[in-house]
N, C-alpha and C positions, 0 to 999 in steps of 0.2 A: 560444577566449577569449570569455567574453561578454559581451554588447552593451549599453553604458549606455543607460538608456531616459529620455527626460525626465518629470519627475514633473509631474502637473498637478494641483495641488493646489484643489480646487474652491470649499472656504469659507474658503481663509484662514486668519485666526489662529485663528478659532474653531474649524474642525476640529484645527487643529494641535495647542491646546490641549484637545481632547476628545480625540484620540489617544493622545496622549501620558498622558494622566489615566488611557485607558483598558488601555495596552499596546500601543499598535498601533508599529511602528518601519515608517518610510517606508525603501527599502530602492532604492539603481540598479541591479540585476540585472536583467533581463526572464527569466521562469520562468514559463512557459504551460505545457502540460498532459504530456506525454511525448515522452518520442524515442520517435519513428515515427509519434505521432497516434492517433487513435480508431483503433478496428476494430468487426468486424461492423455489426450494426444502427445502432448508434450514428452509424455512417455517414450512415448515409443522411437525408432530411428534412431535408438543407441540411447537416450534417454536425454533431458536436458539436466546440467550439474549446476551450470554459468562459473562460477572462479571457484568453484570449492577444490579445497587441499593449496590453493594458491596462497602467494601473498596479501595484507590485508593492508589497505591505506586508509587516509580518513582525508575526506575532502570538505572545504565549503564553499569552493569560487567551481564554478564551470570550467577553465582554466587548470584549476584543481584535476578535476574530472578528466579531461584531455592528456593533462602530463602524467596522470597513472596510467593511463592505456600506453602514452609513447613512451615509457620509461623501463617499459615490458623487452625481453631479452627478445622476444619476437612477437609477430601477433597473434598466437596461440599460447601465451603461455599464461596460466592461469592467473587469475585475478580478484579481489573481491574489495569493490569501491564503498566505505561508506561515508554516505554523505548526512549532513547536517546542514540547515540553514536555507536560506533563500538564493537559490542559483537562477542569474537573469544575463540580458544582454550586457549590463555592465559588468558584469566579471567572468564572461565566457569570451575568451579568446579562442582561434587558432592556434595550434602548436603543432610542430612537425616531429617526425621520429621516422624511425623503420617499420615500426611498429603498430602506425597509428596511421589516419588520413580522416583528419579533423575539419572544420569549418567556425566561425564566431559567431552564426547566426541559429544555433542547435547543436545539443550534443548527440555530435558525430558517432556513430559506430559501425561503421566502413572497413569491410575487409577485415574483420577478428573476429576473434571466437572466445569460449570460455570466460567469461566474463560475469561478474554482477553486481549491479548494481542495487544498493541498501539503504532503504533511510531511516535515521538513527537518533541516541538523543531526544531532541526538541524537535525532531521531523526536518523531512526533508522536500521544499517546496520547489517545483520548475515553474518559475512564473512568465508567463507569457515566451517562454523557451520549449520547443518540442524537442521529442529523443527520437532521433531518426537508425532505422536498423537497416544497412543495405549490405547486401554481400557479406552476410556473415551467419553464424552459426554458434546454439549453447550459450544462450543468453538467458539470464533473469533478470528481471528487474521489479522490486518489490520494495512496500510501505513507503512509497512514494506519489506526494498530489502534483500533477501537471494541470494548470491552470491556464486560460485565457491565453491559448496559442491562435495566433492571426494569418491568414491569406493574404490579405488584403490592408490597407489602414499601416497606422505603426505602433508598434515595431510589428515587422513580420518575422516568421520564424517555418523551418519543417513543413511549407506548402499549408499553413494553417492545419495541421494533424497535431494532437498531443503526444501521439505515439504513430509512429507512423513507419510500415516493415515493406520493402521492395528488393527483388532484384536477384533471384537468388538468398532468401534467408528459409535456416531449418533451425528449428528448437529455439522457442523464445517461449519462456513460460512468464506474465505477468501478473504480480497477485500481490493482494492485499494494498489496491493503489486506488487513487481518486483522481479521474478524468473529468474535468470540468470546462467550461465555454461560458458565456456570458452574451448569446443566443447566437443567432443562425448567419446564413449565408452573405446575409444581405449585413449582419453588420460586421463581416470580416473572418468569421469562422469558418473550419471546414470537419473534417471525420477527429473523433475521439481516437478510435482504434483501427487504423487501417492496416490491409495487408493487400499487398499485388503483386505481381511479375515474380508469379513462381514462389511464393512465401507459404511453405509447410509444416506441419508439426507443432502448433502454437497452441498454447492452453491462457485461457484470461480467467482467476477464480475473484474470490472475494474481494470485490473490486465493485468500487461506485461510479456510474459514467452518469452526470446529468448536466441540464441548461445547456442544451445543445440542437442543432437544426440535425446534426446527423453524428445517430450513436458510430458508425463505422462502416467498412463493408468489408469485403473477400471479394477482391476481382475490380479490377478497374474501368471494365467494360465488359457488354457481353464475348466477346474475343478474347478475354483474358481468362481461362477455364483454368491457369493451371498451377491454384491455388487449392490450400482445402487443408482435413485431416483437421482441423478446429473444436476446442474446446471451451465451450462457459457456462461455467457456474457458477449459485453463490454469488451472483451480484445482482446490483442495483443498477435498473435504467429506471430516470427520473425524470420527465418533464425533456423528452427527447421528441422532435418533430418524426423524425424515421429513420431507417440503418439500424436495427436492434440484433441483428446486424442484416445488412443488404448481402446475400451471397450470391455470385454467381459463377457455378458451376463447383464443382469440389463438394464435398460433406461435410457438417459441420455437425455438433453436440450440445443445443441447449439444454440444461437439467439445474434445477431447483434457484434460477433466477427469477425475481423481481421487478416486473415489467409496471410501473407505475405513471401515469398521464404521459402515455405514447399519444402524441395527436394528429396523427396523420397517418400513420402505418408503424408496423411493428418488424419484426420478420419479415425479409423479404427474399424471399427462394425463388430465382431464378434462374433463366437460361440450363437447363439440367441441372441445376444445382440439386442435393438431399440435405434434407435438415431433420435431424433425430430430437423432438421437442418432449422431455419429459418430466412432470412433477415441477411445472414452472408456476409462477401464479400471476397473472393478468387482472391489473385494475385500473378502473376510469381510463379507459383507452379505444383509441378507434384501431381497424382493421390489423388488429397485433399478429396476423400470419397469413400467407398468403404468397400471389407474385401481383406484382404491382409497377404500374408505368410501364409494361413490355409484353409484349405478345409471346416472350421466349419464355415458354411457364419452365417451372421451380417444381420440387415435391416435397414432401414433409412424414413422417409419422410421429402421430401424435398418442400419449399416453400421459392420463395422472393427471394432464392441468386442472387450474379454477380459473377461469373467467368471471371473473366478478365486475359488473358492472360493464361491458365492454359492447360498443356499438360496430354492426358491418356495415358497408356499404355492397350496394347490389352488384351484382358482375358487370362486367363491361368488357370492347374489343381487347384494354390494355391491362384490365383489374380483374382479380380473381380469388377474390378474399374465402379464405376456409369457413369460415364462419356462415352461418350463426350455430352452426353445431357442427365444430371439426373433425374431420374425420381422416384417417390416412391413406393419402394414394402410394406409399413407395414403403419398402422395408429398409432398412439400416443397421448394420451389424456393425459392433465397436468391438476394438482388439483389448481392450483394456478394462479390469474391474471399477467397479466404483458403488457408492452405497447411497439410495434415493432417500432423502428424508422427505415427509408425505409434503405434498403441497399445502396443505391446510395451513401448517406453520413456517411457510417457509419467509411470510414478511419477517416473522419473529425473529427469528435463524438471523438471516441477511442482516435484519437491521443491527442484531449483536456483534456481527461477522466482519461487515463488509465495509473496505474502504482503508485508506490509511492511520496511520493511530492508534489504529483497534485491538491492538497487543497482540495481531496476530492468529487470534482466534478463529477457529473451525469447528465445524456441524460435526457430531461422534453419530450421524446417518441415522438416528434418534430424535431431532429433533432440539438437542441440547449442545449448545454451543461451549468449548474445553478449548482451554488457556493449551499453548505448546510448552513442552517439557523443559523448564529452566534449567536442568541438568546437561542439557542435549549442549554442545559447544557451539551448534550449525543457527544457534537462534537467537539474532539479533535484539532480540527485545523481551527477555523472560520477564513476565507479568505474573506469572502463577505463582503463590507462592509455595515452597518446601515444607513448610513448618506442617507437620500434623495436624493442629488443632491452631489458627494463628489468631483464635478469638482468645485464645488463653490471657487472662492476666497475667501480666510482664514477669521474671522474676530475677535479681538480682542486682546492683546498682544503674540507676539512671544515668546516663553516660551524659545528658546534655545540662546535667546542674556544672555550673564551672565552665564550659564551652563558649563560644563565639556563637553570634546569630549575624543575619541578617536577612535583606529578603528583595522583593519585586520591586514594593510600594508599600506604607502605610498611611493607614487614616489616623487623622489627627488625633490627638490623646493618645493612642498606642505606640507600643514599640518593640523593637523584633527582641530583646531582652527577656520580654515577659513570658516568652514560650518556655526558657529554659531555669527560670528562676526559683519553680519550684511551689510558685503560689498561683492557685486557682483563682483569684480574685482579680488578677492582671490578666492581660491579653495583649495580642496583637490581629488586627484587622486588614486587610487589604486597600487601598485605599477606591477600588470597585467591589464588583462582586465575585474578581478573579486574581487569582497573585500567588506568590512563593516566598516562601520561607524557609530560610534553610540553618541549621547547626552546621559552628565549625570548628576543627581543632587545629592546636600545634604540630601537632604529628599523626600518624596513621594510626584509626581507629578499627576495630569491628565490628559491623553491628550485623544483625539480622534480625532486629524488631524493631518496629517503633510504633509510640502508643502517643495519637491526637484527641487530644481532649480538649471538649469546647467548653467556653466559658457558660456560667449558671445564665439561662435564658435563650443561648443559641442554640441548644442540642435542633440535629436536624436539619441544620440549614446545607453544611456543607455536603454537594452534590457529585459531580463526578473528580477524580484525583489520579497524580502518577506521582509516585517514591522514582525519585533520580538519585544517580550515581553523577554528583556535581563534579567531580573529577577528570569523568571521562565519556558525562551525557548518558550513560546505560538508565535505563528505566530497568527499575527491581520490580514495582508492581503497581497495580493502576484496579481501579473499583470506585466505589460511591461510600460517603457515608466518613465519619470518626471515626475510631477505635483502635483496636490493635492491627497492626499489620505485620507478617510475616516474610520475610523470602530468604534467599539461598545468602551465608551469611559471607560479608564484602568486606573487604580493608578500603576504607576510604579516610580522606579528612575533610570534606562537606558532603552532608546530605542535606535533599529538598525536597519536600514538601509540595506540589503544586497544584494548587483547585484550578479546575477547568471549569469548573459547572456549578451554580449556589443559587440554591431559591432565596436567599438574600446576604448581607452582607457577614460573612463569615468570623467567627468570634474565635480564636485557638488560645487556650489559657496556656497549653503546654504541649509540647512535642517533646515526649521522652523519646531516647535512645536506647537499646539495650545491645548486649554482646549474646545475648540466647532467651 
């Protein structure tokens, strides 16, 4: 269950009423940065927290987003943003504070610290807006997609970076987010994941970067050495031209990433840079490590990969690809523990793991990817559920006979009615092959089970799902498949229902409710 945290509201009415004008929703959850906390690098240098133990807001404008950082007693004082919804050019403005030094063209984070940002609910999308980190410090930002940020073309945003760190920044741990582009240089894009001018201490985990001319780099030139201490794992590069990441100079930490149709280079270790690559897996890709375009070579130690499938090209005055049988020229010592799951299964791992959505889930360094601890107050999205055994048949009164329904959309002849009515021979349908249905009541209910059952002839169909907390967006638990479902038991007065995935169109005769 989690822990009411007292709000401290710093200006009064006047923030309240700037808040409120802005989008911001002051919120009692405390929701600080993951279950289980930073890893690698990020680690270290006092640790990354981002706003935990702070205030908790709930945003859905970009605007939103700005007037909870300037609404801060100053600009260290901790924070924890969560966001919902589609945050773009039209609803990120500028906003001024003490506390803040914002911009309308990307959210700003300039000069603060202690911060984090969360996406929550129904997800939280940056579309064609980057998250820019300059001069600052003790950031997270997590279960969040940044999508089609531009250079070039319009709208522009963040120097075309989705995530983009300069200038003086330490401790930014990024996880469980999806970096996207909708291709390369030439049609207005530029890095997924950058970091320059002095940006240390970063860890990027379970995290999808793809459709992109370039995954990122460390260093913005070869003269800019005085980056590093980099961490990634557990993600996905997908259909990336090169930058997986481009380093130069500093050290960085690949281990049990997913390098997938790299088309032009992979890794690129340069200008003295070291790169620690281990128990990664390499497929259909060209030159995935190496230094490349510079005569200022890079070093690497390499242990545990699979290259599968993956073509070199020959050396040259500016190429210097590891391959076709890599070997290490430099050694690498990390300050910090961590647990290799073997390369073999590490598409498996990733693919369960990584990206936003994914309820958050991580490798147990086995091979076997576990739900974070819905008991834990620090995690935003409990998917697992409680319940001991939660295939158990229900027991005790149906809670959704007598209730309210309604839903997304339905197809014609059904009606959101027949989920709760008690007869198997009714149904309600989606009016595609994806939608929500939800029970509602007069007043505050409990529940901690609920049992979907499909009508005679659809078993089966229905594919991936998330149980939401309609109330206040909390996802309870998320899987595949009918049946019963279990999680930690909620006071609510709507729950929903929502297929995300269906090998055809979805039949539900009944969504019971129960209180245990």
């Amino acid at each position: 269950m989690r822990r009411p945290v007292a709000l401290r509201l710093q200006a009064a009415l006047g923030t309240l009423a700037l808040a409120a004008a802005a989008g911001v929703v002051l919120t009692m959850p405390e929701a600080a940065a993951a279950a289980g906390g930073a890893t690698g690098y990020a680690t270290q240098n006092g640790g990354t927290t981002g706003g935990a133990g702070g205030q908790t807001v709930r945003a859905t404008t970009g605007t939103a987003i700005h007037q909870a950082l300037c609404g801060r007693a100053s600009s260290s004082t901790p924070i924890v943003i969560e966001v919902e919804g589609t945050i773009n050019h039209g609803n990120t403005s500028k906003v001024s504070g003490g506390s803040c030094s914002t911009a309308a063209d990307k959210i700003e984070l300039k000069q603060v610290s202690n911060i984090t940002i969360v996406g929550v609910g129904s997800g939280a999308v940056f579309d064609q807006l980057g998250i820019h980190i300059r001069e600052s410090s003790n950031i997270v930002i997590q279960n969040v997609t940044v999508r089609n940020v531009k250079k070039s073309g319009s709208p522009t945003s963040n120097g075309g970076d989705a995530i983009g760190m300069e200038s003086d920044v330490r401790n930014v741990w990024v996880d469980h987010s999806t970096l996207e582009a909708s291709g390369g240089e030439s049609e207005g894009y530029d890095g997924l994941f950058d970091m320059k001018d002095n940006t240390q201490y970063v860890t990027l985990s379970y995290s999808v970067l793809r459709n992109s001319g370039r995954g990122g780099l460390i260093g913005s030139s070869e003269s800019d050495r005085s980056n590093g201490y980099v961490t990634f794992h557990h993600n996905l590069y997908q259909n990336i031209d090169s930058r997986t990441p481009l380093l130069r100079g500093g050290i960085a930490h690949m281990y049990n990433n997913h390098y997938k149709n790299l088309n032009e280079s992979g890794i690129n270790s340069r200008a003295g840079a070291k790169a620690k690559v281990d128990n990664n897996y390499f497929e259909d890709s060209k030159d995935v490590l190496g230094t490349f375009y510079t005569d200022q070579a890079g070093t690497w130690q390499v242990s545990g990969n699979i290259f599968d499938n993956v073509t070199w090209s020959e050396p040259g005055e500016d190429s210097n690809p590891a391959g076709p049988n890599p070997q290490s020229n430099t050694t690498v010592s990390v300050p910090y523990s961590y647990t290799l799951d073997a390369a073999s299964c590490v598409p498996s791992v990733v693919s369960a793991t990584a990206g936003a959505n994914k309820g958050l889930k991580v490798s147990d360094g086995s091979c076997t990817p576990q739900s974070p601890d819905p008991t834990d107050p620090t995690d935003p999205d409990p998917t697992d559920p409680t319940d001991p055994d939660p295939t158990d048949p229900p027991s005790g009164t149906n809670l959704s006979i007598g209730a309210g329904a309604d839903g997304s959309s339905k197809a014609s002849g059904t009606s959101y009615g027949n989920v709760r009515d008690g007869d198997l021979s009714t149904y309600w349908s989606p009016a595609g092959t994806t939608g929500s249905i939800s029970v509602k009541w007069s007043s505050v209910t409990t529940v901690s089970k609920v049992n979907i059952r499909e009508a005679a002839g659809s078993a089966g169909t229905i594919g991936s799902y998330r149980v939401l907390n309609r109330d206040t967006g909390a996802v309870l638990a998320s899987g595949s498949g009918a049946g019963v479902i279990g999680f930690s038991p909620v006071s609510l007065e709507k729950i929903t229902f929502e297929i995300t995935g269906a090998s055809g169109t979805p039949k539900i005769a009944e969504f019971e409710t129960y209180a245990g």
